[in-house]
C-alpha positions in Angstrom: 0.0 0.0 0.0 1.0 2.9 -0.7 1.2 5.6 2.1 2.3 8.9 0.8 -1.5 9.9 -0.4 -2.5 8.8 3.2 -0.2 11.3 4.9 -1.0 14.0 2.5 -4.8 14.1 2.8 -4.8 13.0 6.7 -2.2 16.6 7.0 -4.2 18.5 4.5 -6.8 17.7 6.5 -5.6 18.4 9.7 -2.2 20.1 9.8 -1.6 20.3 13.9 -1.9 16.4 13.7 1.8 16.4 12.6 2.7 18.5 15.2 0.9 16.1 17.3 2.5 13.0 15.9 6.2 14.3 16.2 5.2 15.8 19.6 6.4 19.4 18.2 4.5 22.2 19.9 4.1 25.4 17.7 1.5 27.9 17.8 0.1 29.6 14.5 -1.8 28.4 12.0 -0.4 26.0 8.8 -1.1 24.5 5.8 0.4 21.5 4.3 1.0 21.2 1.0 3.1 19.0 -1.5 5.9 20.7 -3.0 8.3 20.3 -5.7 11.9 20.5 -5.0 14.1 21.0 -8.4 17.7 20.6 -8.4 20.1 21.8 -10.8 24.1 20.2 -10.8 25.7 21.5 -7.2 29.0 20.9 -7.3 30.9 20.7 -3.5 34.3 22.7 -2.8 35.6 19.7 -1.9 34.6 16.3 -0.8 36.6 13.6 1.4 36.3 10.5 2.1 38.3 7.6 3.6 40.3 4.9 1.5 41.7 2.7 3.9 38.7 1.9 5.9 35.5 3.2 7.4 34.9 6.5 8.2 32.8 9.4 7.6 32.4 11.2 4.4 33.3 15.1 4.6 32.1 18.1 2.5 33.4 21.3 2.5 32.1 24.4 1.6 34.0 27.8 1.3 32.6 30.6 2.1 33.7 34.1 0.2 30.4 35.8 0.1 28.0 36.9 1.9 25.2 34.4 1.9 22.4 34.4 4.2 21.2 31.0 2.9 24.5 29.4 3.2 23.6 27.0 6.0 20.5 25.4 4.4 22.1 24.8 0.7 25.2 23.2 2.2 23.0 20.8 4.1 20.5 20.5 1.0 23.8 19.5 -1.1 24.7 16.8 1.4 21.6 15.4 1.8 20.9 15.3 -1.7 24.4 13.3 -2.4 23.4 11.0 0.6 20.2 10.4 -0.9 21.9 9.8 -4.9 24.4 7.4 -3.1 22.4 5.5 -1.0 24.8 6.3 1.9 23.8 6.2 5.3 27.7 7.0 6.4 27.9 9.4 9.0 29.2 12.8 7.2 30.8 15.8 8.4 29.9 19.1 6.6 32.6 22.1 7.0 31.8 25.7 6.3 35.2 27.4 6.0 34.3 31.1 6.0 37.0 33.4 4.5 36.5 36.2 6.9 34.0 35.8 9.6 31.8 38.6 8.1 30.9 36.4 6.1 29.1 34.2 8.6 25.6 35.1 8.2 25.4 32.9 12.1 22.0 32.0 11.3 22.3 28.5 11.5 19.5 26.7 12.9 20.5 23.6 11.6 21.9 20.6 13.8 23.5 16.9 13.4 22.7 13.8 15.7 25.9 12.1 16.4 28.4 11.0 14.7 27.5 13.2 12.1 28.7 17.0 12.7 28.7 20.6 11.4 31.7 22.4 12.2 31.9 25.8 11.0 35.3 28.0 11.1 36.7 31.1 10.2 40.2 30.5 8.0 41.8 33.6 9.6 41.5 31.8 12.7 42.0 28.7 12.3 45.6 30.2 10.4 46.4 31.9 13.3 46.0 29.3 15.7 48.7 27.3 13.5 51.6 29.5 14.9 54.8 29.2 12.7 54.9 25.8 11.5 52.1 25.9 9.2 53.3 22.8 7.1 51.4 23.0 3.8 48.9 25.4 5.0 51.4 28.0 4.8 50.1 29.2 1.3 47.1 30.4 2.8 49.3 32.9 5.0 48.7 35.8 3.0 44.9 35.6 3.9 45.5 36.0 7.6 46.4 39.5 6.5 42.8 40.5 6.5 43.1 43.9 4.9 45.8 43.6 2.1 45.8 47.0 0.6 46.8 48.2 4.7 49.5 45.5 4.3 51.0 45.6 1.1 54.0 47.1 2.7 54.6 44.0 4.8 54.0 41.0 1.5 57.7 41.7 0.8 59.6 40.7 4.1 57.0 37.8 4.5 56.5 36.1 1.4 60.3 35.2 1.3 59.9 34.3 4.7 56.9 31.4 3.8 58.5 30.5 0.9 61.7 29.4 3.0 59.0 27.9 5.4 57.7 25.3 2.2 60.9 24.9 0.9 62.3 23.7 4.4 59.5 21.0 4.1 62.0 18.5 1.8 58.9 17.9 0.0 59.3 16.0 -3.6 60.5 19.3 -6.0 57.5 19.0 -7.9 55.2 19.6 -4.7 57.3 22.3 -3.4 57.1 24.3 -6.8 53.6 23.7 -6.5 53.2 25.3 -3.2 55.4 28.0 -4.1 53.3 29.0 -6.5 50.0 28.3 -5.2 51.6 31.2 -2.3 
């Protein structure tokens, strides 16, 4: 039997009766209604997940706009890959925001264990690194939030971080890489 036309009419019928159901108490008046839900080709900044046994699956999103709506795409895009791949692998969704102004901290959005959300401001998270940045040393030149007010300083420093990668004894085609990523 199918049950989908016997949820719709019993809620169309009697909206509160879902709140009832799921024990959710809200106030107001609603209407229930089927809705269509198209998606066009999202494509993740970047996807993880792990090759040499279980673990969860993590997205990443970058954020370098504003984007009040930021929170409930990202999780749209994940669920909507879950759903593709018939995964039911705990996930971890990152938000990386640029600069924290770009945090619209709207967020109303939560994940039951193991699955997680962890949002994080790049400046931060480079600063909190300290000197030995490793790879991550490219992104140095972000932690200087206002570039124009620092231009003075890029000359000192990026001889400084490019003797930081090149200290690494990384494979030559990897450290010219870096280099020129920074």
């Amino acid at each position: 039997m199918k049950t989908d036309a016997l949820f719709y009419k019993l809620f169309r019928l009697s909206p509160r009766s879902l709140f009832r159901l799921v024990g959710l108490r809200l106030t107001g008046q609603y209407d229930f209604k089927s809705i269509t839900v198209k998606t066009t080709e999202k494509r993740f900044d970047g996807f993880m997940r792990r090759t040499d046994g279980e673990g969860p699956n993590i997205f990443l999103e970058i954020q370098g706009y504003d984007d009040p709506m930021i929170y409930w795409r990202a999780f749209r895009e994940v669920c909507v890959w879950q759903e593709e791949n018939k995964s039911d692998k705990p996930f971890i969704l990152i938000i990386l925001f640029i600069d924290e102004k770009y945090d619209p901290d709207t967020c109303m959005l939560s994940c039951k264990s193991p699955c997680r959300l962890i949002r994080k401001n790049l400046i931060d998270c480079l600063k909190g690194l300290g000197k030995k940045s490793g790879v991550l040393t490219v992104l140095k030149p972000l932690v200087l939030s206002d570039i124009k007010k620092n231009r003075e300083k890029l000359p000192e420093l990026i001889p400084q971080w490019e003797a930081d990668i090149r200290s690494m004894k990384l494979p030559r085609d990897e450290t010219e890489e870096l280099t020129e990523l920074l």
